[in-house]
ZAPAZA-609262 format. One record per residue: x, y negated, z negated of N, C-alpha, C, O in turn; residue in one letter. Coordinates in pm, whole numbers, plus 32768, in hexadecimal, padded with zeros to 4 digits. Layout:
% ZAPAZA-609262
XYZXYZXYZXYZa...
END
This chain:
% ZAPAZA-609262
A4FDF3F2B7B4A58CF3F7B7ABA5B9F394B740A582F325B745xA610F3A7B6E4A64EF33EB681A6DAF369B6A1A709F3D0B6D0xA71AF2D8B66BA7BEF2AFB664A7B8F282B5FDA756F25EB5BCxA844F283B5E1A88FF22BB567A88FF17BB57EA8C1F160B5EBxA86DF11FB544A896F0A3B572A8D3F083B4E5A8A7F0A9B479xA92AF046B4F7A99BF017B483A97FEF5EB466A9B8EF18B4BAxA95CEF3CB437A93CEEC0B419A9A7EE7EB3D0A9A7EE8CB355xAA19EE27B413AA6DEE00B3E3AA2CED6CB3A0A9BEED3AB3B7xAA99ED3AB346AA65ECCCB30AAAE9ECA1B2C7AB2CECE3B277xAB03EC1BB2FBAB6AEBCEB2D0AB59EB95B1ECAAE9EB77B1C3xABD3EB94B18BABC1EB7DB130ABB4EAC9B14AAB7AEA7AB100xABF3EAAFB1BAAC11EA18B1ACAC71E9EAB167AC58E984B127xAD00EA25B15EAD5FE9FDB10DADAFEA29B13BAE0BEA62B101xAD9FEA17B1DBAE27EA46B210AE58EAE2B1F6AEB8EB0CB237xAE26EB23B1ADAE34EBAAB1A4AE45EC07B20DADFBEBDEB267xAE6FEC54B22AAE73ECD6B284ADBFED07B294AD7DED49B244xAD9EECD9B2FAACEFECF2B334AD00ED95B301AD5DEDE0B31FxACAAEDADB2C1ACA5EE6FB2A1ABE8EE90B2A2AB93EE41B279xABD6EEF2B2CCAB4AEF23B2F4AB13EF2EB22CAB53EF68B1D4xAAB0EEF5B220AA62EF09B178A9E4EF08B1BFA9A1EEA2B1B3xA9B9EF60B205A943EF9CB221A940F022B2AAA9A5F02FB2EFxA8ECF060B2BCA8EFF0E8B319A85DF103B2FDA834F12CB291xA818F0ECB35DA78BF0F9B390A784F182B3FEA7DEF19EB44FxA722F1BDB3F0A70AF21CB467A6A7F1DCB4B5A650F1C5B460xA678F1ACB52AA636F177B58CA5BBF1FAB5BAA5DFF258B601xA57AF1F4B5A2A509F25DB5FDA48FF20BB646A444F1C0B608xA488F225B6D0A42DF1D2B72EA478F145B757A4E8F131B788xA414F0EFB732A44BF053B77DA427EFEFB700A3D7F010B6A9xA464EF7FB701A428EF31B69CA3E2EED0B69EA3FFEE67B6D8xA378EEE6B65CA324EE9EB627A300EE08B651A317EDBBB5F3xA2C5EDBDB6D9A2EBED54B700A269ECE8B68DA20CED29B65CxA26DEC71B676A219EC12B652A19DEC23B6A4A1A5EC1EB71FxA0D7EC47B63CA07EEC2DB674A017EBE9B60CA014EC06B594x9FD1EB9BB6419F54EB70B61B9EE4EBBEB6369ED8EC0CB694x9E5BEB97B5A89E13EBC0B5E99DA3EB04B5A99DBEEAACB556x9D22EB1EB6129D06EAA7B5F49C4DEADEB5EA9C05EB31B622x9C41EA78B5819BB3EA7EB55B9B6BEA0DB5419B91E9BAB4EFx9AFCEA03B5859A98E96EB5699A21E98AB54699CFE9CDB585x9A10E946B4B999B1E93FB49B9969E89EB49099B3E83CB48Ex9910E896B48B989CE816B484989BE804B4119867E84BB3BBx98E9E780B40198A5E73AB37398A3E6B8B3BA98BDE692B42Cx985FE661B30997FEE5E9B3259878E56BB2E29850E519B290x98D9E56BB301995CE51AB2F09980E4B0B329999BE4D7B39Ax9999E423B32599EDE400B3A19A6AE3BBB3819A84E377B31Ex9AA5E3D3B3D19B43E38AB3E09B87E375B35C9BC5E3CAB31Cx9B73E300B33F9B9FE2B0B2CE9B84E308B24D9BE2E323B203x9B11E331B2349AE7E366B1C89B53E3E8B1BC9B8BE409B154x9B64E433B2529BE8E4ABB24E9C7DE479B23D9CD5E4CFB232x9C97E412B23A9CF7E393B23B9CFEE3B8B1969D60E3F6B16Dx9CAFE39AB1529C9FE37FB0D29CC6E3CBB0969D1CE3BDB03Ex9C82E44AB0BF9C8BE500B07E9D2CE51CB06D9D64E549B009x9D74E4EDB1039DD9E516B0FB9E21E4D0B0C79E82E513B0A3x9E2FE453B0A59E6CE3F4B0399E5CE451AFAA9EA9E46CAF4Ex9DEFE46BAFC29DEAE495AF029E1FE528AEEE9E48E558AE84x9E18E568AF6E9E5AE609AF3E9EEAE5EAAF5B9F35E61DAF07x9F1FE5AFAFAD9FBDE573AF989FEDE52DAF4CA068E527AF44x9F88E4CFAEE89FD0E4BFAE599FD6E52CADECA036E553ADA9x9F3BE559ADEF9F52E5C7ADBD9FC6E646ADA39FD8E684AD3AxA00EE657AE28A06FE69EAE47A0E7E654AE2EA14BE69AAE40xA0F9E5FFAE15A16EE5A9ADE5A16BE5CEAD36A1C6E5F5ACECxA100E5B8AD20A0E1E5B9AC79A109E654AC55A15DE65FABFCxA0DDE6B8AC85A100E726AC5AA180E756ACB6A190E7CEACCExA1D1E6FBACE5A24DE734AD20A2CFE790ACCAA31DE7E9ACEDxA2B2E73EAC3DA2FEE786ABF1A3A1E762ABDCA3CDE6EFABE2xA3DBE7B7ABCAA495E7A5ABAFA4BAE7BCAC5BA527E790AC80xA470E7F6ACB1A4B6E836AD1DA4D9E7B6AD55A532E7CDADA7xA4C4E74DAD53A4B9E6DBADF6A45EE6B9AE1DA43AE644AE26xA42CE70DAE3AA3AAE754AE8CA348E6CEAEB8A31EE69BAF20xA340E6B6AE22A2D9E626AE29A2E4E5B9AE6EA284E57EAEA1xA374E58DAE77A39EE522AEC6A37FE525AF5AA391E4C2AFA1xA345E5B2AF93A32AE59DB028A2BDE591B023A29FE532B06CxA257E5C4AFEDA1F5E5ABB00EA1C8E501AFF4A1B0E4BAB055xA1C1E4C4AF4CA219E43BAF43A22DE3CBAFE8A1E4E372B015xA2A8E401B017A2AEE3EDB0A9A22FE3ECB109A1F9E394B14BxA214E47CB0F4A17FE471B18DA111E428B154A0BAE3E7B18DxA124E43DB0DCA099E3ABB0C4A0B6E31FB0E5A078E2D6B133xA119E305B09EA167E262B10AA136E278B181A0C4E25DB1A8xA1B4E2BDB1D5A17FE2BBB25FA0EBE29EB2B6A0C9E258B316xA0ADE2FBB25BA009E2F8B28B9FCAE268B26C9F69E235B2A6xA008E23BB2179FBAE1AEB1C09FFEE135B23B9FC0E0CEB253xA075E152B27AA094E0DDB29DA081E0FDB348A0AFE0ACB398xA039E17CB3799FF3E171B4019F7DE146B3FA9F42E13BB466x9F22E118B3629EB0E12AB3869E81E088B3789EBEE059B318x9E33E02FB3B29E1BDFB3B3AD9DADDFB4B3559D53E008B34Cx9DC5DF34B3059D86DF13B2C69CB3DF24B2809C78DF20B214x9C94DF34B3009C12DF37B3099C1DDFD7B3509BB5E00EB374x9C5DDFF9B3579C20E092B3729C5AE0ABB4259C6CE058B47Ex9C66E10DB4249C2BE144B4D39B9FE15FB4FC9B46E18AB4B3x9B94E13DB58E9AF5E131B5B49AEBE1AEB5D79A77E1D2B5C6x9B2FE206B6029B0DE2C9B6239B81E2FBB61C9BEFE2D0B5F8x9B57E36CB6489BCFE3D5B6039C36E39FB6849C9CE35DB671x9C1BE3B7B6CE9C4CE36FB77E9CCFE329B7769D45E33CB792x9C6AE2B1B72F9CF6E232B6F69D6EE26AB6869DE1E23FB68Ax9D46E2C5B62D9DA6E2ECB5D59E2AE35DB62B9EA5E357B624x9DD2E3B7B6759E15E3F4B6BD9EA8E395B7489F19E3ACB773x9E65E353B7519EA7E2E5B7C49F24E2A4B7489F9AE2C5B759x9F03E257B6E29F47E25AB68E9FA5E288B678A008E240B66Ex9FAFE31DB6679FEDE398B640A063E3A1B6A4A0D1E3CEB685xA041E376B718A03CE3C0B792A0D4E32DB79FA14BE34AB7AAxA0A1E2A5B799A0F6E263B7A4A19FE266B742A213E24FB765xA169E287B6CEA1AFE2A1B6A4A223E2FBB696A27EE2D9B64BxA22AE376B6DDA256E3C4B6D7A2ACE3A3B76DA315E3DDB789xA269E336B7C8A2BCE31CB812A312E2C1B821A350E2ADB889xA320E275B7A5A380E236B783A3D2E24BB75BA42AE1F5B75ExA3F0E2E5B70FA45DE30DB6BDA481E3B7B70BA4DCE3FFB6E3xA43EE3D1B75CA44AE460B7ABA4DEE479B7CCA509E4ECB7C4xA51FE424B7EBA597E41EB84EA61BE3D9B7B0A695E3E8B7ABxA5D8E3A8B768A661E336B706A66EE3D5B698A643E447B68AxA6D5E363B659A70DE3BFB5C9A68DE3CEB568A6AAE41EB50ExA60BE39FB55AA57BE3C4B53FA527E433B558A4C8E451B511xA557E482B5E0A545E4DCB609A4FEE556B58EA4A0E5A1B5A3xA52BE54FB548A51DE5A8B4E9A479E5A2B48CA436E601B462xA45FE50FB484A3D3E4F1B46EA384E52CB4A6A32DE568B467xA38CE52FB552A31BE540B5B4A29AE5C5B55AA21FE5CBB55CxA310E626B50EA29FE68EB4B2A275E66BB461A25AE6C7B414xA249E5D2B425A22EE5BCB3E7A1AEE55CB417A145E543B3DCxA1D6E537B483A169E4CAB4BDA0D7E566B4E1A05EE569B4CCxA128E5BDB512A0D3E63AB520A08FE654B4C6A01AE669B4E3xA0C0E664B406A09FE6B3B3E1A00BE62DB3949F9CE641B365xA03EE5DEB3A49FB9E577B38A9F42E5A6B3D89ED8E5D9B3B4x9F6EE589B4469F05E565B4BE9EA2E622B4859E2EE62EB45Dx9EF6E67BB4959EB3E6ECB42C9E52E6F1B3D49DDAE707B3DEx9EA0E6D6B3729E6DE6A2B2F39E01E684B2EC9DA7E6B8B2A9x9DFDE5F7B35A9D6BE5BEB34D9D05E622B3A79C93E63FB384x9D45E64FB4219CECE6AAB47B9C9DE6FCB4239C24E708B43Ax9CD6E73BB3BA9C9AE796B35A9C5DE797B3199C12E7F7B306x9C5EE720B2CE9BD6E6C5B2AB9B65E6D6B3159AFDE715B301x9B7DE6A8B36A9AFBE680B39C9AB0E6EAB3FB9A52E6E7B44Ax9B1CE759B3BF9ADFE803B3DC9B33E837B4699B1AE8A5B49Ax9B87E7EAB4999BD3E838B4FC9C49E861B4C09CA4E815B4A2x9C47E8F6B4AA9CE8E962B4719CF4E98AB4B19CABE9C1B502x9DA9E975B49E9E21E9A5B4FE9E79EA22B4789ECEEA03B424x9E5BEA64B4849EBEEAD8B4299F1EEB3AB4779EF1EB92B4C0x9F98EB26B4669FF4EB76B44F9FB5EC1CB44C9F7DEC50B3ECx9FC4EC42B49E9FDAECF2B4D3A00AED30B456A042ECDEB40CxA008ED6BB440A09CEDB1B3E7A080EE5FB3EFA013EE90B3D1xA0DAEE9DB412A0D7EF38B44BA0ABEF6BB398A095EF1EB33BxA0ABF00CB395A07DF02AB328A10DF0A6B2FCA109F103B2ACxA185F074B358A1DCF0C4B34DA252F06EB333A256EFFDB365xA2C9F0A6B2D6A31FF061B2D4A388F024B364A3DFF069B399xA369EFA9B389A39CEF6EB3DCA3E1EF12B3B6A3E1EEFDB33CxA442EEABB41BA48DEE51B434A459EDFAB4A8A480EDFDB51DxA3E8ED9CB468A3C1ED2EB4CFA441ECDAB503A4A8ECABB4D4xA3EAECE4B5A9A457EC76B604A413EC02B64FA3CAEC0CB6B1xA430EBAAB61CA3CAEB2FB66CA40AEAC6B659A44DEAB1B5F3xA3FDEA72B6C0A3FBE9CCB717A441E98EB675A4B4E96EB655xA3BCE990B627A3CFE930B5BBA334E957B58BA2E3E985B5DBxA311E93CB4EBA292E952B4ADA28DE8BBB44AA2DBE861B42BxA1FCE8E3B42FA1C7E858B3B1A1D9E896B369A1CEE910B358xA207E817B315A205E817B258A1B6E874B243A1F1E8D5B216xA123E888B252A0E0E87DB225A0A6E94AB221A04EE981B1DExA132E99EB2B3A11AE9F1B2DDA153EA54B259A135EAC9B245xA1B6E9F5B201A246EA56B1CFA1E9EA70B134A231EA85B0D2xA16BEA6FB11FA136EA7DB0C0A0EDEB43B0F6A0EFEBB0B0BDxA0C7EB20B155A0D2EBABB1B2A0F9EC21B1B3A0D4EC94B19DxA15EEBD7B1D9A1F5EC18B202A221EC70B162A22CECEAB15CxA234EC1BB0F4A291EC34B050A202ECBDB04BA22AED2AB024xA1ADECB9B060A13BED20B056A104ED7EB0A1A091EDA8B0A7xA186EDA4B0EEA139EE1BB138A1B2EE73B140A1F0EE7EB0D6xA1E3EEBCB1B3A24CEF27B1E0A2ADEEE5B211A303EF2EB243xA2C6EE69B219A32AEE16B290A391EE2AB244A37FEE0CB1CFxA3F4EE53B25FA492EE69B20EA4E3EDDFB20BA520EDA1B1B4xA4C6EDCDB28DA531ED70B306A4F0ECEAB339A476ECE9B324xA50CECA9B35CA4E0EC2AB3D1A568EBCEB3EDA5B6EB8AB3AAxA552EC01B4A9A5CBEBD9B4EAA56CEB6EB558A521EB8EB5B4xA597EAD5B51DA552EA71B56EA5B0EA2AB5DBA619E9F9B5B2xA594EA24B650A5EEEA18B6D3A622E98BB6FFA681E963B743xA586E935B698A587E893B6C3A5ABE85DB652A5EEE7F6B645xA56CE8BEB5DCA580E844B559A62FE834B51FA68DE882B523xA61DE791B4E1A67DE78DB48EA6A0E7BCB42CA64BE800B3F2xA727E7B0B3EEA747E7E4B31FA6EEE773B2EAA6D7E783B272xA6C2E71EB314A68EE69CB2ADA600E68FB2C0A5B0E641B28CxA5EEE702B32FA51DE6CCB354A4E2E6FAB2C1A523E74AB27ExA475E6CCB298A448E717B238A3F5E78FB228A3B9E7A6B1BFxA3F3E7CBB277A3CAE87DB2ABA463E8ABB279A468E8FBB21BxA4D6E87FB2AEA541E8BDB26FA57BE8C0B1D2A5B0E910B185xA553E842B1D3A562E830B145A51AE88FB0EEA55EE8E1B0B2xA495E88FB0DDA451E8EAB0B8A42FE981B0B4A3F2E9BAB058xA45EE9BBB126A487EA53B149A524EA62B0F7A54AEAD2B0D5xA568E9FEB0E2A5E7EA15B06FA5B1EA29AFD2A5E7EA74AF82xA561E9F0AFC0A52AE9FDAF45A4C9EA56AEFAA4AFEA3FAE84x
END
């Protein structure tokens, strides 16, 4: 069965709200899934610590005119100033880390980080051979989910996703930022 859904959207100027879109709906939409894969490598911690320092400058460097660069920029800070000096002793401690952190700012006007403390703790998981990837249907859809990583909207710009309607995230998280661009 399909309907009409009318997707209103404010100009932000006080204007008269008027419909600038008309979608036909067929089935249900498209909710947020992972899929996850582990593989064995010979890595540890710090050394995936490292990797991801250098592909997040990297990604700063080729950010370009968009912005773009300045977040990632950001998650390398971030990552540099959870990590102590001499390293973490297992993945355990980095995770706990992660884990504290995000409960310090879960609830404040920071809130918006918490996908970012995620998309590290990722980052490095992936390194060290545990992937978390983003689902993505093979049909034109309109993903609906909680909130996604930075790291998902590279994904996302590359497949059928038209849409992404996030329930938790902010205008300022940087998953949003980046799905604008």
């Amino acid at each position: 069965m399909s309907e009409d859904l009318e997707i209103i959207v404010s100009k932000g100027d006080n204007s008269e709200i008027e419909p600038i879109f008309r979608w036909v709906v067929v089935g249900r939409p498209t909710l947020c899934a992972y899929d996850e894969t582990i593989e064995k490598r010979d890595i540890d911690i710090n050394r995936a610590i490292s990797l991801v320092e250098e592909e997040l400058r990297d990604k700063f460097e080729s950010g370009g005119n968009s912005g773009n660069g300045e977040i990632f920029l950001a998650q390398r800070e971030l990552l540099k100033s959870i990590t102590p000096e001499r390293g973490f002793k297992s993945l355990d401690k980095f995770k706990d880390r992660i884990n504290i952190e995000i409960s310090k700012i879960e609830d404040s006007s920071l809130s918006s980080k918490v996908m970012d403390f995620k998309d590290l703790e990722q980052r490095v998981l992936s390194r060290l051979g545990i992937n978390r990837v983003l689902h993505v249907p093979d049909r034109k859809s309109i993903l609906i989910a909680d909130d996604i990583l930075p790291q998902d909207v590279e994904r996302i710009e590359s497949s059928n996703i038209k849409g992404v309607v996030l329930t938790r995230g902010s205008l300022t998280s940087h998953s949003s930022i980046l799905l604008r661009h």
